[in-house]
Structure formats: C-alpha cells, structure tokens
N, C-alpha and C positions, 0 to 999 in steps of 0.2 A: 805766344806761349805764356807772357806774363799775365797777358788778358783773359786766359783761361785759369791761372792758376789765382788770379784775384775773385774770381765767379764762383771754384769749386772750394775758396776761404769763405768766401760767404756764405756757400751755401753749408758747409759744414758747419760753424757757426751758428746759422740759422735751423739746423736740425738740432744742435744741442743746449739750445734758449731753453726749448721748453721742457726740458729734466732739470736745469736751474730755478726755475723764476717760481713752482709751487712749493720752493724751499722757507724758512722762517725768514734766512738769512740776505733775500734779493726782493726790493721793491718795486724796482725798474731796472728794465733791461731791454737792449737795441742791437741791432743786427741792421747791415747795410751795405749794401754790395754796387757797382755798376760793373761797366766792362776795365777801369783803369781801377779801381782800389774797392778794398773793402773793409768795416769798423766795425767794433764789439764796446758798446758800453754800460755799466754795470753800476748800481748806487743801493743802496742801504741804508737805509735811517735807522739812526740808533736813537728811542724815546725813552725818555724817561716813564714812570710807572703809573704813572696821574697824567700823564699826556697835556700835561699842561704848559713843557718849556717846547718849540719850534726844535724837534730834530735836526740835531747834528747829521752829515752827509757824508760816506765813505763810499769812494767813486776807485773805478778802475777803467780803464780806458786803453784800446790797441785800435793800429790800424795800419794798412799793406797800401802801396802803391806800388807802380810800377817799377821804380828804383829807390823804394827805399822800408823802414817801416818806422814806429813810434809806438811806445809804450809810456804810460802815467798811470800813477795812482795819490789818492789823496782825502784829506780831511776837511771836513769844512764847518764847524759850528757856523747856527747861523740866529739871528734876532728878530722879532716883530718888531717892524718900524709903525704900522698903519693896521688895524685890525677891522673887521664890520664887513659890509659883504666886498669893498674894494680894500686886499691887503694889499701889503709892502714887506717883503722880506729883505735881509741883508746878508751875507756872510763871510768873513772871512777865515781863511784855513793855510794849511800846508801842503805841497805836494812834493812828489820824489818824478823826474822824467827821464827819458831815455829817449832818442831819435837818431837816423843813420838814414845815408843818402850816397844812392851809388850813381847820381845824376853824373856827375864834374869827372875831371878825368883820375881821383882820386877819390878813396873813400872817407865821408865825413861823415863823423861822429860827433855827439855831443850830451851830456848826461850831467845834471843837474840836480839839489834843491829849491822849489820855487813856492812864490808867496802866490795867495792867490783870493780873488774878492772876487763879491758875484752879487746880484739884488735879482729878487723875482717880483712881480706884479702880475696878480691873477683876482678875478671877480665876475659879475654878470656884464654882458654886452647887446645890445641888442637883437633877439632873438636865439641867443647864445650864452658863449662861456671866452673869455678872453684867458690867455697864459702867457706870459712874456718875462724871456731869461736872458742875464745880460752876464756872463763872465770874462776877467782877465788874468792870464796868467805870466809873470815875469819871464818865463822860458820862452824865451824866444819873441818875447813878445805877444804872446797868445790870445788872440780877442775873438771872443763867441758873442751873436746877438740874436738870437731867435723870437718868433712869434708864434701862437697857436689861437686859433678860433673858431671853437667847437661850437655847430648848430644845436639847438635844442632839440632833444628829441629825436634826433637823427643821427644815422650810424656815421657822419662822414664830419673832418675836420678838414681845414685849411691849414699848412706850415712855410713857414718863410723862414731861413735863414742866412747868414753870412758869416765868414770864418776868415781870419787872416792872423801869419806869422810871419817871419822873418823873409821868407822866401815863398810863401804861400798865399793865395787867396781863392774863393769862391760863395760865390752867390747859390743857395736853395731854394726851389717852390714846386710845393710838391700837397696831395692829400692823402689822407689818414680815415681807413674803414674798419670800422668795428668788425670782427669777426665773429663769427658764432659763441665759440668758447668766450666767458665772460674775462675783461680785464686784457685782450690780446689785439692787435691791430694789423692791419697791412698797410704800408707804406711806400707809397710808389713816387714820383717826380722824377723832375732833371735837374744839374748842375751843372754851374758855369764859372769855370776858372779859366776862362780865355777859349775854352771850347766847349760844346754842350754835351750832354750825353743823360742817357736816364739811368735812374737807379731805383731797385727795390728791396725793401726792407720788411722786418715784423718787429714789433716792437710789443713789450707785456708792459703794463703802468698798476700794480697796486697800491698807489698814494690814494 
C-alpha cells in the first residue's frame, strides 16, 4: 500500500509540473517517483536586470518514503569563481527543514534552521556538455554530489548521483531524454541504498 501510494504521489506530481514550470516564477523543476519514495524539486532564480550578477537561487524541495516524509526550502546567493567557457560557481545561503520518520518504534521528528554551501562546474567536454553539482547542508548532515554529460546534438544525457544524511544513503545512475516539447525531459534510472530499484522522473530545465 505504501508502495502504491508513493507511485500515485509521483504521479500526481508529475501531472502538475507542467501547469508550474511555463510560469515567470519556476526555472526548474523535477518530479521522481520509484516503487519506495517519491520527490518534488522546485528553484527560481532571482536576476538582477542587466543579468550581469550570477543569480541568487530560491529552492523548495519534498519528498515521501515509505515511513517517513521531508520538507526544505531555501535561499542561496551564489558567486563566479572561474568564468570562460569552463565556469566555477559558488554559493552560499539559508534554509528552513522539516523531516519525520515513522521507521523506529517511535515517531521522530526533527525541524530545523540550516546553513547551507554548494559550488557548480559546468563547460564543454568532449563531444559534449559537462554539469556538476556539489551541495551541503548542516541538517542532518546533508551532502548531495551529482554529475551530468550531455552529448552534442543529441537528445539523451547521462546522470550520476549520490545522496547521504544522518540515517540515509544512496547511489543514482540513470539517463535524461529530451522530449518533444522544448525545455522538458524524461528521466529514468535505478537507485541504490542497499537495494536497487528503478525510478522515473520528468524534469523541465529553463536555465
């Protein structure tokens, strides 16, 4: 039953991305389901009017498992370290979290202000496009490392990532196909936090 009602969170989710994402207000936006959990995350860049200072980044972020769920939202100014066609960005911000876990034979809770840093590195690669994101956040410990490697000319990417908190860990690797409608993707893989399983996602990206 959990397993079903984390599929039909996903899937509802994933039907109402796309009445979000042709809004002023959403740049990116992600949808992710398997059979144990499902994720919503949501970001915004706020640019100044000359588009000349590296937007700031206002993030929102849920997501369900089978015994528990998590809620964050957050700010991030961020800097050019490295400019030319291989950048370097940097940022740090604030966030507000929420988390709850009905694993244990008690219910745990925990909610938080957290500090939070992050550096991206993105440019050409061969035959491609290289994107690689490294965030951490003090709740919990929270450490994100992703990588992407988009081919040239071609509708399909490669993603790898890894995620670990206080109680949590898992490995991604998964690809990323352009879809018809411009700026939308599908995203399929598996994930491995001590067991595997597939998961599929749509993701919108207008950076």
């Amino acid at each position: 039953m959990r397993r079903v009602r984390c599929l039909r969170m996903g899937a509802a989710l994933a039907a109402a991305l796309p009445t979000l994402a042709p809004g002023q207000w959403l740049d990116y936006g992600q949808v992710e389901a398997s059979s144990e959990n499902a994720s919503l995350v949501l970001v915004r860049a706020i640019r100044d009017e000359t588009l000349t200072v590296v937007p700031t980044l206002l993030t929102a972020s849920a997501a369900q498992w089978n015994t528990g769920e998590t809620v964050a939202i957050g700010i991030t100014p961020r800097w050019s370290v490295a400019g030319g066609e291989h950048q370097w960005l940097i940022g740090v911000g604030v966030g507000a979290n929420y988390w709850r876990s009905r694993g244990g034979s008690e219910l745990d809770e925990q909610s938080a202000i957290s500090a939070r840093l992050q550096t991206e590195f993105l440019g050409p690669a061969p035959h491609g496009n290289y994107y690689a994101l490294i965030q951490a956040s003090s709740f919990r410990g929270g450490v994100y490392a992703g990588v992407q490697y988009s081919l040239q000319q071609q509708p399909v990417a490669l993603e790898a990532s890894y995620y670990r908190e206080t109680s949590y860990h898992a490995y991604n690797l998964g690809l990323r196909f352009a879809l018809p409608v411009e700026r939308w993707f599908l995203r399929v893989g598996a994930t491995n936090d001590d067991r595997t399983r597939a998961y599929i996602g749509v993701a919108y990206n207008g950076f």
